[in-house]
C-alpha positions as CSV (number, residue, x, y, z in Angstrom):
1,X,189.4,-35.0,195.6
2,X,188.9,-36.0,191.9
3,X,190.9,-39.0,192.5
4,X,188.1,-40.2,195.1
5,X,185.5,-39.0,192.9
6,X,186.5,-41.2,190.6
7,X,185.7,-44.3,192.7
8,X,182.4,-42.9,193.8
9,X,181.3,-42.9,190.4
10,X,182.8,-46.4,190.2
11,X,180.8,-48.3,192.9
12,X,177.7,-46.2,192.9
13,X,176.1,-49.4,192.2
14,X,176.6,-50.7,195.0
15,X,174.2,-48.2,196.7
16,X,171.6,-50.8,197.1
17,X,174.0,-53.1,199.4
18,X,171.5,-52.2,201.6
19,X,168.5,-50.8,200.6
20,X,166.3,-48.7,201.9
21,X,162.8,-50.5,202.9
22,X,159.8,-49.2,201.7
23,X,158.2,-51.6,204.5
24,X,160.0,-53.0,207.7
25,X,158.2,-55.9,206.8
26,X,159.2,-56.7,203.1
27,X,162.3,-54.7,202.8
28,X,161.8,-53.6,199.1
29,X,161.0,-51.1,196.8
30,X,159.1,-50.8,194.0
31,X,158.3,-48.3,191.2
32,X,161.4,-47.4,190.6
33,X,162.3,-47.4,187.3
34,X,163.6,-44.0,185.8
35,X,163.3,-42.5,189.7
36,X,165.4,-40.2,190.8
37,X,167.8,-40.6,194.0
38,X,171.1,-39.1,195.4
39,X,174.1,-40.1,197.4
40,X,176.8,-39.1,200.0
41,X,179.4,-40.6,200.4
42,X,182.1,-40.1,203.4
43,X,185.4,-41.8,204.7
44,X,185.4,-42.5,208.0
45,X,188.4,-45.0,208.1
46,X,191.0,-45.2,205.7
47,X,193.1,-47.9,206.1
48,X,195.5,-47.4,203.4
49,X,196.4,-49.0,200.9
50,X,192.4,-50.0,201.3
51,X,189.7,-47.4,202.0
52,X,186.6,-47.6,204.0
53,X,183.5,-45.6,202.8
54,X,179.8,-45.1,204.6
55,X,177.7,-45.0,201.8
56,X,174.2,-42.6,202.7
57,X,170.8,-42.9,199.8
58,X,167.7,-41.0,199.5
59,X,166.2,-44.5,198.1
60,X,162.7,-44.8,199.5
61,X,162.3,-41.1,201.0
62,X,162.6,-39.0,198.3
63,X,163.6,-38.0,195.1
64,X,166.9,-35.5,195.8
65,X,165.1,-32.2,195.0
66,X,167.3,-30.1,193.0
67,X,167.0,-27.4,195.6
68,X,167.8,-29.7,198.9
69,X,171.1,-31.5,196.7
70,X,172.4,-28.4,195.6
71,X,172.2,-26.8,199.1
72,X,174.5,-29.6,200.7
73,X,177.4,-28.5,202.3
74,X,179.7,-31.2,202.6
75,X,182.1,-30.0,205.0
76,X,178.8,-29.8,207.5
77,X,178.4,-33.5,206.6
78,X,181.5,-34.2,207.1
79,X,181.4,-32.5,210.9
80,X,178.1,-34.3,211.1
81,X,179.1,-37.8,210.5
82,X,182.9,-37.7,211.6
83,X,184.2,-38.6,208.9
84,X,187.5,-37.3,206.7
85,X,185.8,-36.5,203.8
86,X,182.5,-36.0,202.4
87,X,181.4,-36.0,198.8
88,X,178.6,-36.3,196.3
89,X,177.5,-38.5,194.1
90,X,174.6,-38.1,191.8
91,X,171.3,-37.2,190.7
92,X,171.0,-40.6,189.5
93,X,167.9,-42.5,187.9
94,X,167.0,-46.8,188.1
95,X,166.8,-49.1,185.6
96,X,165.3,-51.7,187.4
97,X,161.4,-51.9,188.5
98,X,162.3,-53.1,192.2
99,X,164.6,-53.9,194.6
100,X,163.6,-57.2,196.7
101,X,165.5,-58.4,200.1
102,X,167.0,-55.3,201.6
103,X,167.5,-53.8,204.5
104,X,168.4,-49.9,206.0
105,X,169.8,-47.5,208.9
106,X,167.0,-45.2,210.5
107,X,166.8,-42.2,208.3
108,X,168.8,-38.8,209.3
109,X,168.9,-35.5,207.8
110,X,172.5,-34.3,206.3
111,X,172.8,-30.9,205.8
112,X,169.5,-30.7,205.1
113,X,168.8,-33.6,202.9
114,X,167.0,-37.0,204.5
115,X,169.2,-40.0,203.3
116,X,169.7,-43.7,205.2
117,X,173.0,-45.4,205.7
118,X,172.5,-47.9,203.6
119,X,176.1,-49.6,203.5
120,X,179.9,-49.4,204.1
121,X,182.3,-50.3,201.5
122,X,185.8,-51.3,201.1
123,X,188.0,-50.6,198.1
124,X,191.1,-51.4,197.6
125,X,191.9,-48.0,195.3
126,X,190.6,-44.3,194.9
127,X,190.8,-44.3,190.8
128,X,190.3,-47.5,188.9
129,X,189.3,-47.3,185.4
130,X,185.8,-48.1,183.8
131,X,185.3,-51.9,182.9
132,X,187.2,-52.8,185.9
133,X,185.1,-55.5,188.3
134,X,184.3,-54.7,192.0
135,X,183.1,-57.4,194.4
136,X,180.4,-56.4,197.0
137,X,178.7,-58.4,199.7
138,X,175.3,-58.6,198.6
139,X,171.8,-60.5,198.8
140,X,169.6,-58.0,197.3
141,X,167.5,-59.0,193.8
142,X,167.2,-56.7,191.5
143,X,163.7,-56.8,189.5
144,X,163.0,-55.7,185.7
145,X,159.7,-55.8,185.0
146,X,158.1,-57.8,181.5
147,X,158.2,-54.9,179.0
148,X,160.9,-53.2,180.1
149,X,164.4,-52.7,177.9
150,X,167.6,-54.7,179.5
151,X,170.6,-52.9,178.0
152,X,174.2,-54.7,179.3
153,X,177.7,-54.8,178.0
154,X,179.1,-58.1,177.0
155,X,183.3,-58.6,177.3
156,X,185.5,-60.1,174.9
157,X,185.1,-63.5,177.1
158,X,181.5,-63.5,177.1
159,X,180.6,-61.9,180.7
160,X,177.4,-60.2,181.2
161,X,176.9,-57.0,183.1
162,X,173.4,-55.4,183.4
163,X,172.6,-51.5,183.5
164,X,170.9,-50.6,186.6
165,X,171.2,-46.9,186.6
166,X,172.8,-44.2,184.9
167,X,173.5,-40.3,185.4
168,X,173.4,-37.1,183.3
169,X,176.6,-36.1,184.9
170,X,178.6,-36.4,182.3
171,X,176.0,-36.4,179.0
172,X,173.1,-34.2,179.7
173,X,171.5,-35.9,176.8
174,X,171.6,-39.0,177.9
175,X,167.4,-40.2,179.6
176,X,166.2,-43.3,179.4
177,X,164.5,-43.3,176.5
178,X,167.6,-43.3,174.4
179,X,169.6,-45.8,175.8
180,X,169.3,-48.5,173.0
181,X,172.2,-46.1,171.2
182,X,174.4,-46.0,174.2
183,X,177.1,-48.2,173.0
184,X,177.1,-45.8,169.6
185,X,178.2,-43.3,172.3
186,X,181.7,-41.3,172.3
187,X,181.7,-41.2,176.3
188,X,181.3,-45.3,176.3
189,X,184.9,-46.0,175.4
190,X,184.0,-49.2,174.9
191,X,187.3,-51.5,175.5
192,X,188.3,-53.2,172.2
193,X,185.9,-56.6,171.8
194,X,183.4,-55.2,174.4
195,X,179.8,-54.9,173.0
196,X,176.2,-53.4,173.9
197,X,173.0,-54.7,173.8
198,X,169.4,-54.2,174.3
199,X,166.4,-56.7,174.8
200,X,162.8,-56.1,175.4
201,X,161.5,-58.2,178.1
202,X,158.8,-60.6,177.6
203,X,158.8,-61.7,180.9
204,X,160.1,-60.2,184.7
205,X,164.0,-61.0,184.6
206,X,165.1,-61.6,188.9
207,X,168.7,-61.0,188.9
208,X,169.7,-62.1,192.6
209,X,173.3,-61.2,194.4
210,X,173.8,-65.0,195.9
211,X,175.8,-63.3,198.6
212,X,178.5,-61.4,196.5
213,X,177.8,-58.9,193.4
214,X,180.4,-58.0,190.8
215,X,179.6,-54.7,189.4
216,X,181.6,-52.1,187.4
217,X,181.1,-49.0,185.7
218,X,181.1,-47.7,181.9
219,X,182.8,-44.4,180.5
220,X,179.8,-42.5,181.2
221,X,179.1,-43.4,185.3
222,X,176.6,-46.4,183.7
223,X,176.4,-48.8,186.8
224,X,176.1,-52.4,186.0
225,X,176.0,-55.7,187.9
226,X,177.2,-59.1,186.5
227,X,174.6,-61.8,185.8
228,X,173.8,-64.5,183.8
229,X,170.2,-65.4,181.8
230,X,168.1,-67.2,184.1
231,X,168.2,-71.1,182.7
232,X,165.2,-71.6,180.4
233,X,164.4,-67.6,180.6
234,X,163.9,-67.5,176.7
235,X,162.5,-70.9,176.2
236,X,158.6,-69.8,175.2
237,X,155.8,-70.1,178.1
238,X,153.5,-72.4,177.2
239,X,150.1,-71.4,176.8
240,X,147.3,-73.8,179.1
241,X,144.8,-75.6,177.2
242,X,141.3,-74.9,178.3
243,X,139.0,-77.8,179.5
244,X,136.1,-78.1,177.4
245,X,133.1,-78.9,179.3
């Protein structure tokens, strides 16, 4: 069991393979940032040494109330779904403003909590460590709004990974206020050459799965997707002259 909750923590970002819709129409969401959601995740075919995992969010129908997440019972999931095994993962908050592009299963009610199926996953191990990439089949864009604080972890060969969401699991201090510090933080372990940063947007940053995503994780159950800087995205916007009349 710890073994697979280990992986959970490691691919929660991949929650949004799928996301739920606000709108059949537009398939997004918006307002997100600093919300609130939950996950359950269940094996229905393992296929060792691969595993196959359903992957269930609250994104887009509510927030996980305390009361509702704590009252899951997991082995009535587990009968409810079919599946081998049936485990939690979360309360987690966004990062991002918006997700663009996605799509969702009708909702359904486990053990008492309303959650979509929102994707199925395969990995190729139960346990692999923090920093470790993950490739995900993906279209989805993911949104940060002008004004809002990018924080993303840089390796030793220059690669980029952007925080999307993060959890008090493991440091009840942690909100997102105080994030700028993160990298300052015990629980990081921060591989050797690996750095943090933090930049204040001055305009919306679209970071945009072209099909796959490669995400990992940090120390503290961080979730991150690899990007690059849009070309030109810090060359200044220039201002339009007005016509004098």
């Amino acid at each position: 069991m710890k073994r697979f909750l280990a992986i959970l923590v490691a691919i929660t970002v991949v929650i949004a393979l799928v996301p739920a819709a606000s709108s059949a129409k537009t398939g997004s969401l918006y307002k997100l940032y600093n919300k609130r959601y939950c996950e359950i995740f269940t094996v229905t075919a393992p296929n060792p040494p691969s595993f196959t995992v359903d992957v269930y969010n609250t994104i887009g129908l509510n927030d996980c109330p305390a009361d509702k997440w704590n009252a899951v019972d997991f082995n009535e999931v587990k009968a409810q779904t079919g599946s081998l095994l049936s485990v939690p993962n979360g309360p987690r908050r966004w990062l991002i403003d918006a997700i663009v592009g996605g799509k969702a299963g009708t909702p359904v009610t486990l053990s008492g909590l309303e959650v979509r199926h929102v994707g199925v996953l395969t990995v190729p191990s139960l346990s692999p460590p923090p920093y470790t990439e993950l490739k995900i089949a993906r279209t989805t864009t993911w949104v940060y709004n002008k004004g809002r604080k990018v924080h993303w972890i840089v390796s030793p060969e220059g690669k980029k990974y952007a925080l999307q969401a993060y959890t008090t699991n493991t440091d009840k201090t942690l909100r997102a206020k105080n994030l700028d510090d993160l990298g300052e933080n015990p629980g990081m372990a921060l591989p050797d050459g690996w750095k943090y940063r933090t930049i204040k947007l001055k305009k919306q940053l679209r970071l945009k799965a072209p099909g796959i995503a490669t995400i990992t994780r940090d120390g503290l159950g961080g979730t991150y997707q690899k990007f690059k800087w849009p070309k030109n995205f810090f060359k200044p916007v220039k201002k339009s002259k007005k016509t004098r009349h």
